[in-house]
C-alpha positions as a Markdown table, in Angstrom:
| # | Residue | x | y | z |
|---|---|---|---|---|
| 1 | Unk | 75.6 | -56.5 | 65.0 |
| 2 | Unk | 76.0 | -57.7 | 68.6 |
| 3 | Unk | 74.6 | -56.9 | 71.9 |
| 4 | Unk | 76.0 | -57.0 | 75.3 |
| 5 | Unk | 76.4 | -60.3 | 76.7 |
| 6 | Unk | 75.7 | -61.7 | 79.7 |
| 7 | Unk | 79.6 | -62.9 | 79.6 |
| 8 | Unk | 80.9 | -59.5 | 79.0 |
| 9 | Unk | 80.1 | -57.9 | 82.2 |
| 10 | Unk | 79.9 | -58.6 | 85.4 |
| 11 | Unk | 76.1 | -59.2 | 87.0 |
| 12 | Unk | 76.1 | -56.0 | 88.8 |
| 13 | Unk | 77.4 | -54.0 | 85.8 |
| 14 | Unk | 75.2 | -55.7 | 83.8 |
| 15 | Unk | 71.7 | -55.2 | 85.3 |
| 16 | Unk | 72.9 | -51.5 | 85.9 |
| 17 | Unk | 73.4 | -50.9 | 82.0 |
| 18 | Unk | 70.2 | -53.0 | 81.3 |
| 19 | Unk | 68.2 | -51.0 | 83.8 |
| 20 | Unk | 69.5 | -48.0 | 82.3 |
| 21 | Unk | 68.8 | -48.8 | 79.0 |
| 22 | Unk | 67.5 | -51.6 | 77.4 |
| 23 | Unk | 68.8 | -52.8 | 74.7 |
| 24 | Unk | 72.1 | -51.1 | 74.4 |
| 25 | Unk | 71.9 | -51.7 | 70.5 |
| 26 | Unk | 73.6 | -53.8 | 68.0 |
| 27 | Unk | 73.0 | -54.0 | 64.2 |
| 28 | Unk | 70.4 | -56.9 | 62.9 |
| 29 | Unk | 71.1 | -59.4 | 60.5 |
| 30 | Unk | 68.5 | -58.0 | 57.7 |
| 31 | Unk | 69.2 | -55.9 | 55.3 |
| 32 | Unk | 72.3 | -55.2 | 57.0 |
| 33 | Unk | 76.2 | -55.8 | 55.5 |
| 34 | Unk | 79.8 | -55.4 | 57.0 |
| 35 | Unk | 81.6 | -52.2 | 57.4 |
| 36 | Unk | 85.2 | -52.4 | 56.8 |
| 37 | Unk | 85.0 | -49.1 | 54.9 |
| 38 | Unk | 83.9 | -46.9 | 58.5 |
| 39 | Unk | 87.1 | -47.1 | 60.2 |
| 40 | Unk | 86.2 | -44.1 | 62.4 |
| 41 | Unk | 84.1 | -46.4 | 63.9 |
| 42 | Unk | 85.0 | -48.8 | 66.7 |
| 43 | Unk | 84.8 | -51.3 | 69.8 |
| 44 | Unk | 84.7 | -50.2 | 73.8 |
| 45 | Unk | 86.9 | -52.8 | 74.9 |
| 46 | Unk | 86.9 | -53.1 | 79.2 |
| 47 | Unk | 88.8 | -54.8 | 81.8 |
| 48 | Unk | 87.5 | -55.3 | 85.2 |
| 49 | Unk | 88.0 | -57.5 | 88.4 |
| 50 | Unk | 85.7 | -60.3 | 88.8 |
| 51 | Unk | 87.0 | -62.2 | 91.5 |
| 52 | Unk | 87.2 | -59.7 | 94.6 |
| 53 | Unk | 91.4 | -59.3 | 94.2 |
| 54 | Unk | 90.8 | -55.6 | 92.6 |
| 55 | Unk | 94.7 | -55.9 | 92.4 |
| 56 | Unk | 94.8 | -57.9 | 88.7 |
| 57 | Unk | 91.8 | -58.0 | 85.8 |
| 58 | Unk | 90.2 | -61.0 | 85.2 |
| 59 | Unk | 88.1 | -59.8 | 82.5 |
| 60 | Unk | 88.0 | -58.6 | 79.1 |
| 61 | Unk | 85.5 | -58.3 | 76.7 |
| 62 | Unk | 84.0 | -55.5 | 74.0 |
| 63 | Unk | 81.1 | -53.6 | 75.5 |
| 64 | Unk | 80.0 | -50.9 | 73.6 |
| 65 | Unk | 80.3 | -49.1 | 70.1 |
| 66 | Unk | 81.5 | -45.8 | 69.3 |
| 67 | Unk | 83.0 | -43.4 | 66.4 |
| 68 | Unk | 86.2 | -41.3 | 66.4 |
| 69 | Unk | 85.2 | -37.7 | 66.5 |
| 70 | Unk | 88.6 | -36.7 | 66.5 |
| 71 | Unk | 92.6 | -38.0 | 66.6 |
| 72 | Unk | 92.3 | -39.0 | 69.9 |
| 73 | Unk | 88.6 | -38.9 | 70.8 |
| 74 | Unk | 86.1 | -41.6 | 71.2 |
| 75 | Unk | 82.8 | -40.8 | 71.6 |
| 76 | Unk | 80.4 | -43.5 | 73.2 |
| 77 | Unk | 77.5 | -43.8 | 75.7 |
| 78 | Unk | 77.7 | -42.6 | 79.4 |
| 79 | Unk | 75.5 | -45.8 | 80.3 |
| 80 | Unk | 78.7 | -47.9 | 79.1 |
| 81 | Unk | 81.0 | -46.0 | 80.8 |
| 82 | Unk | 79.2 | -45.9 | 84.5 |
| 83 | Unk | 78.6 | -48.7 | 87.2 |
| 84 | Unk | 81.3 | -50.5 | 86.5 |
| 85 | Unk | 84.3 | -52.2 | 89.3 |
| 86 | Unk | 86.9 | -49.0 | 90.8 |
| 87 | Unk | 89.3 | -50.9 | 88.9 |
| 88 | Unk | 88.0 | -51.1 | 85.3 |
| 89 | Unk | 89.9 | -49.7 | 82.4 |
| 90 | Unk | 88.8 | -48.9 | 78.9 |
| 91 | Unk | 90.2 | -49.4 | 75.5 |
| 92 | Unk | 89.2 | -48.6 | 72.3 |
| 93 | Unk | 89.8 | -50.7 | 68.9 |
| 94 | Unk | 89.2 | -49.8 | 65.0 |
| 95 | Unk | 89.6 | -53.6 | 63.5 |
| 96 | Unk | 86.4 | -55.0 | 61.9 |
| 97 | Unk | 86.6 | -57.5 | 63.8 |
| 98 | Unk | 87.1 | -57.4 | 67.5 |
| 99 | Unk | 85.8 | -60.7 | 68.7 |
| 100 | Unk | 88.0 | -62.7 | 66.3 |
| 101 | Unk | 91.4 | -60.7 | 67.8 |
| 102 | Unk | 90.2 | -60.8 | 71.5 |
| 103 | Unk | 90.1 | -65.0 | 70.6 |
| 104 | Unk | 93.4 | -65.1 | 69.3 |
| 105 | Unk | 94.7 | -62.9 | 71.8 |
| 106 | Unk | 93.3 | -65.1 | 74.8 |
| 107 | Unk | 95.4 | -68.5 | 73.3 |
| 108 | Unk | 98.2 | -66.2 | 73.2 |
| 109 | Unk | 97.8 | -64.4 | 76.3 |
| 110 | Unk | 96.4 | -66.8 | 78.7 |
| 111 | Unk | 95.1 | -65.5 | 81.9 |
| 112 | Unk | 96.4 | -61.9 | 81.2 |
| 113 | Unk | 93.2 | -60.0 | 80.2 |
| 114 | Unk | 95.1 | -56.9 | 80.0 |
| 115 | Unk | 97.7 | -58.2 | 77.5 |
| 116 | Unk | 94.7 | -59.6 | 75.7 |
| 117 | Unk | 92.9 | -55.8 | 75.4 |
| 118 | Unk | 96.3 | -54.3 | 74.3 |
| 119 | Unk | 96.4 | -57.1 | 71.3 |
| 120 | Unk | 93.5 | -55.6 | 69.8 |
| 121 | Unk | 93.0 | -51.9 | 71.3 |
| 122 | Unk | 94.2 | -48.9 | 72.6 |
| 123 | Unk | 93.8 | -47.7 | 76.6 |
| 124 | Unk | 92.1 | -44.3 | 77.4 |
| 125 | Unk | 90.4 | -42.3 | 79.9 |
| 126 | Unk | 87.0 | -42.3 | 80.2 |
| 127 | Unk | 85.0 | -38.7 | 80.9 |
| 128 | Unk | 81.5 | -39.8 | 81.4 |
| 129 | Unk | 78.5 | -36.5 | 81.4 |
| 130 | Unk | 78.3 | -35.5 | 85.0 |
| 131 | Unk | 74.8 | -35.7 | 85.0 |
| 132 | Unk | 74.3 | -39.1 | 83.7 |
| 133 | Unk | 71.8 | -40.4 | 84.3 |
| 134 | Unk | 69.7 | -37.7 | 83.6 |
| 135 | Unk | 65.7 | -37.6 | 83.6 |
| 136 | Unk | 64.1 | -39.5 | 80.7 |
| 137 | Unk | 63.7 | -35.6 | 78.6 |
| 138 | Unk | 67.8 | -35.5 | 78.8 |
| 139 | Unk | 69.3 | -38.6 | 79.9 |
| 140 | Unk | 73.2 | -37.1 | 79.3 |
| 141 | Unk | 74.0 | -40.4 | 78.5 |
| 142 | Unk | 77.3 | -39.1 | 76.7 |
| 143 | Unk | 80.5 | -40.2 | 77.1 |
| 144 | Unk | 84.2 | -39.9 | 75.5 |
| 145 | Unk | 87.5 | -41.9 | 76.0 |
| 146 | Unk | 90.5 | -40.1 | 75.4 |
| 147 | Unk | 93.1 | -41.8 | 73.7 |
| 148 | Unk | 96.8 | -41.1 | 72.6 |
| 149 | Unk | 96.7 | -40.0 | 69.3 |
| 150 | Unk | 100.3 | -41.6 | 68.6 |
| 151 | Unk | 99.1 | -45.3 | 69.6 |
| 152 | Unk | 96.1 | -44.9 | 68.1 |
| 153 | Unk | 98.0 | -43.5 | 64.7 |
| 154 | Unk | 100.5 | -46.0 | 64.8 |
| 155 | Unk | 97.9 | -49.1 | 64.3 |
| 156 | Unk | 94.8 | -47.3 | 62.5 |
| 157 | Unk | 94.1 | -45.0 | 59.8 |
| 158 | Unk | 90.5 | -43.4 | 59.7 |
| 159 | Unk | 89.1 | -39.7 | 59.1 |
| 160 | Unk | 87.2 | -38.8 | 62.1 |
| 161 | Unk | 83.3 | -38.8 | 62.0 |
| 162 | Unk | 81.6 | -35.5 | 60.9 |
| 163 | Unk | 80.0 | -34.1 | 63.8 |
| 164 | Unk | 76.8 | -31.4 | 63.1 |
| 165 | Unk | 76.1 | -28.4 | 63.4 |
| 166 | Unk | 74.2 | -26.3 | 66.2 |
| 167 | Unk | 70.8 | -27.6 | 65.8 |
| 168 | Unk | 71.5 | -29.3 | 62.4 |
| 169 | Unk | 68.3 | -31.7 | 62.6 |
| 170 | Unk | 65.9 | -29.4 | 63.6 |
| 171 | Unk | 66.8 | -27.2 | 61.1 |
| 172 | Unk | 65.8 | -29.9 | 58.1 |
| 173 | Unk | 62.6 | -30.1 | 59.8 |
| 174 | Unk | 60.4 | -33.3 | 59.3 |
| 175 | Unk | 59.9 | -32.8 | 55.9 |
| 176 | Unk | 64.0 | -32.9 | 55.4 |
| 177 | Unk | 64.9 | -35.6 | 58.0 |
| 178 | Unk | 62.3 | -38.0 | 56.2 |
| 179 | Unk | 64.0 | -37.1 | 53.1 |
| 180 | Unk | 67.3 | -37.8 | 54.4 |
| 181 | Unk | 69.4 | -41.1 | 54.2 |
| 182 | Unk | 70.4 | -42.7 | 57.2 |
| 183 | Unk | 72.2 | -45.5 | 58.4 |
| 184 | Unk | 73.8 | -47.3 | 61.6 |
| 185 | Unk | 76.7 | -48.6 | 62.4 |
| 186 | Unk | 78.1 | -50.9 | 65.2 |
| 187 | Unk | 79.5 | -54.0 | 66.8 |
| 188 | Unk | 76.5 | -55.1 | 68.1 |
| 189 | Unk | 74.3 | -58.3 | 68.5 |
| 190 | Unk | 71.5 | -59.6 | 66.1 |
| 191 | Unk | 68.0 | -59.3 | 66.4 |
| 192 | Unk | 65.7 | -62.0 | 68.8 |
| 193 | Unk | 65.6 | -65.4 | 67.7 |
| 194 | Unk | 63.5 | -68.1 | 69.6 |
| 195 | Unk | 64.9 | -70.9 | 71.2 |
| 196 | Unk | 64.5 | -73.6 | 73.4 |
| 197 | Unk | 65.8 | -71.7 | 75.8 |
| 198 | Unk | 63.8 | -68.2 | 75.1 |
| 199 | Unk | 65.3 | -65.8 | 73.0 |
| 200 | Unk | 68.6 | -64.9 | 72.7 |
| 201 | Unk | 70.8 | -62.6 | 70.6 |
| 202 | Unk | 73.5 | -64.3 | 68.5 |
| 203 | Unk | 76.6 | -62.5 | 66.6 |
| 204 | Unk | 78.2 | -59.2 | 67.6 |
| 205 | Unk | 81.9 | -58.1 | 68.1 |
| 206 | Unk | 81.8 | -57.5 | 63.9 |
| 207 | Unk | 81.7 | -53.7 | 63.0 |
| 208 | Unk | 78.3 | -53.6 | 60.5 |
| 209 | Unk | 76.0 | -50.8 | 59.0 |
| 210 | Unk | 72.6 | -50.9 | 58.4 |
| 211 | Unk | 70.0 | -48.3 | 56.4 |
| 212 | Unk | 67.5 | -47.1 | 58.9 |
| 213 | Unk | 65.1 | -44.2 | 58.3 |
| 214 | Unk | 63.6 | -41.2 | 60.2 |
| 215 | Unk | 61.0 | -41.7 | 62.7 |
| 216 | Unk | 60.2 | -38.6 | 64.8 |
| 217 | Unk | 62.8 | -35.9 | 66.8 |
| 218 | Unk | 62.8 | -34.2 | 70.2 |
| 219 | Unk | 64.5 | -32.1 | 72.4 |
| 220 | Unk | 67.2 | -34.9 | 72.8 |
| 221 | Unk | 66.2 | -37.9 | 70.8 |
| 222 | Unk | 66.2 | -39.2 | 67.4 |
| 223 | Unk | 64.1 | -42.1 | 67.0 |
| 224 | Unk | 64.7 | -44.2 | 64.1 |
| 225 | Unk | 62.7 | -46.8 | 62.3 |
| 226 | Unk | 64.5 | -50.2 | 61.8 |
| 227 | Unk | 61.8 | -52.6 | 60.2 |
| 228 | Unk | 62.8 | -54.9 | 57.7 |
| 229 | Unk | 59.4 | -54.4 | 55.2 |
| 230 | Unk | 61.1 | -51.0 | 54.5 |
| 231 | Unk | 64.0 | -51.9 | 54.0 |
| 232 | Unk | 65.7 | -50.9 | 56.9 |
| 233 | Unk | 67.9 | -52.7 | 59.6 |
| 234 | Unk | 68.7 | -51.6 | 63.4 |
| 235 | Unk | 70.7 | -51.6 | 66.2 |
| 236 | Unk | 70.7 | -53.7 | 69.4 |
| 237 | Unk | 72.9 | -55.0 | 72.4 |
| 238 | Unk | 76.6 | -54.0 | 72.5 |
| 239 | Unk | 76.0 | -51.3 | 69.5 |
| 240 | Unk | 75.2 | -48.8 | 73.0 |
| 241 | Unk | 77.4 | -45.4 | 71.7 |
| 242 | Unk | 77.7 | -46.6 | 68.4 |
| 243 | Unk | 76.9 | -43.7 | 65.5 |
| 244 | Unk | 73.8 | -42.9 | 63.7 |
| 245 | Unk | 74.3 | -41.0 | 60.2 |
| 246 | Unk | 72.6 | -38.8 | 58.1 |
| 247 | Unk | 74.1 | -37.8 | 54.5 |
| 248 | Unk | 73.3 | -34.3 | 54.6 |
| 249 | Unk | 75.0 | -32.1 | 51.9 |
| 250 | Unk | 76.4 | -35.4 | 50.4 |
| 251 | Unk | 78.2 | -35.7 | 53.5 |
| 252 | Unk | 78.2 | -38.6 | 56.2 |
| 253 | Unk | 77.1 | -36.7 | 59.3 |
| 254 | Unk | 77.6 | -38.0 | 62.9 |
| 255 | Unk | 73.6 | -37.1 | 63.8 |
| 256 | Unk | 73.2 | -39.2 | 66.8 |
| 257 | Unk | 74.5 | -42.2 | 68.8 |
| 258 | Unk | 72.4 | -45.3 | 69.6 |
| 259 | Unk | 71.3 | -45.8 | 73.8 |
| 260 | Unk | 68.2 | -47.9 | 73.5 |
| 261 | Unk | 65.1 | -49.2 | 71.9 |
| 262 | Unk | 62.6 | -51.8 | 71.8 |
| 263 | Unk | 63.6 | -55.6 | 73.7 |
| 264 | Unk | 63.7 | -58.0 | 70.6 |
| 265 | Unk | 65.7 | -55.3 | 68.5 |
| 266 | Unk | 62.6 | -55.2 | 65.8 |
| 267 | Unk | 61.3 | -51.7 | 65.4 |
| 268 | Unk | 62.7 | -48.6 | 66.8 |
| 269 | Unk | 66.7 | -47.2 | 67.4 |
| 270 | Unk | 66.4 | -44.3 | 69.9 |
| 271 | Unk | 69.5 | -42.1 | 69.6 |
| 272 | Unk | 70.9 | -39.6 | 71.4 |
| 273 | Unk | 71.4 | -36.4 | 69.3 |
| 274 | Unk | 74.4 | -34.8 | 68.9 |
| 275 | Unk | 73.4 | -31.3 | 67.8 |
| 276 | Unk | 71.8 | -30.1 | 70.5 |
| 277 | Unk | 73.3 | -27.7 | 73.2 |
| 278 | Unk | 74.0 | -29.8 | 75.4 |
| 279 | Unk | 75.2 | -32.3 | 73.8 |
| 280 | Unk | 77.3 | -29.4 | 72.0 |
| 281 | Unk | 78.3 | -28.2 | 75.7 |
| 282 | Unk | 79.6 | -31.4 | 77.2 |
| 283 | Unk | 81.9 | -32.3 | 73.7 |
| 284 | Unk | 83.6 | -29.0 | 73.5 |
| 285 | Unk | 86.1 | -29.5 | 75.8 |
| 286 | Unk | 87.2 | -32.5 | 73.8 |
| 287 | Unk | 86.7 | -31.6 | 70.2 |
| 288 | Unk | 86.3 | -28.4 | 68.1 |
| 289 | Unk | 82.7 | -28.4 | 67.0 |
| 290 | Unk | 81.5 | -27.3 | 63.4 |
């Protein structure tokens, strides 16, 4: 999957999300496949002024992942949401394939970045976590778009994500999460690749899925393993807010959503968890919770 790139936001946006957290995940090209079948899934799509006339976008790109939690809630990451341009505005798509339609959309729509966003995505309002950033125990790094749920009907069908129970994870314990199946899911950029150039991440914009498997659980975070010797793939850039589930029960469960992990995109998806009171506190305005 793809990360952030350097394209898609401005420098100052950029090195705010990079300092925040680094990467904001995408899905790796091992052991990983496309994901047409997790339509609750989708693309934060922005527009923004680049060019000092705040009047008019000139921008548009995917930025982020995210799942449908309900009809007309997106959830994402705070850190994708924050330190952007006063005149930004979000949108959120469910096609597999985001980066194809934004191309299409700017030969059709030249110059218009906000025609181009409406060709492939819905607007909304963002509601970033008052707190964000938080201290590294509790970053807050949590973030929904509201959407309206007759736009968003009108061009997608999906049954929104599962979302857990009060401390769901720590009930299983380590024993359970390590015996638990997990996977990934975003619109993120591959892992590293060397170049003449250094490394760079190619791909992204593509909804994919990817097995990962239980690392270790705090207070906040879920850490997942994503090396390929166990059969595992991973997030990195521009999967940021994308989901993280555990079949639990025989059921897909929204567990956690991805914020950062190591540079190259090799070894370790660290994911915000979603059953936690907090967490639980800050989505209940938006969303009745199991």
């Amino acid at each position: 999957m793809s990360a952030i790139r350097a394209t898609a936001v401005t420098a100052a946006a950029c090195a705010a999300v990079l300092a925040t957290a680094l990467p904001s995940s995408a899905i790796n090209s091992y052991n990983a496949a496309p994901a047409p079948e997790r339509t609750e899934v989708g693309a934060l799509v922005a527009t923004w002024d680049n060019d000092g006339d705040p009047t008019t976008p000139d921008r548009v790109d995917w930025v982020c992942s995210g799942t449908m939690i309900d009809a007309d809630t997106f959830l994402t990451a705070a850190h994708c949401t924050t330190d952007w341009p006063d005149n930004v505005k979000f949108y959120v798509s469910l096609d597999q394939d985001v980066q194809s339609g934004l191309d299409a959309a700017a030969k059709k729509y030249p110059g218009d970045p906000a025609a181009q966003a409406r060709a492939v995505a819905v607007q909304g309002t963002a509601h970033s976590h008052p707190d964000f950033p938080g201290p590294a125990s509790d970053t807050h790094d949590i973030s929904v778009i509201q959407l309206p749920a007759a736009q968003v009907k009108a061009r997608w069908t999906f049954t929104p994500a599962t979302l857990p129970t009060a401390n769901q994870l720590g009930a299983l314990g380590p024993r359970g999460l390590n015996a638990t199946d997990w996977f990934v899911a975003g619109y993120g950029t591959q892992e590293a690749v060397n170049g003449p150039g250094g490394q760079t991440h190619p791909g992204g914009g593509v909804r994919m899925k990817a097995p990962v498997t239980f690392n270790a659980l705090n207070d906040s975070w879920a850490r997942l393993g994503m090396t390929a010797p166990q059969g595992n793939g991973g997030a990195c850039y521009g999967d940021s807010g994308g989901p993280n589930f555990a079949v639990i029960g025989g059921r897909n469960v929204l567990a956690a959503t991805t914020i950062t992990g190591d540079t190259p995109c090799y070894a370790t998806n660290v994911t915000y968890r979603l059953d936690t009171p907090g967490a639980r506190a800050f989505l209940s305005p938006f969303v009745k919770l199991p």
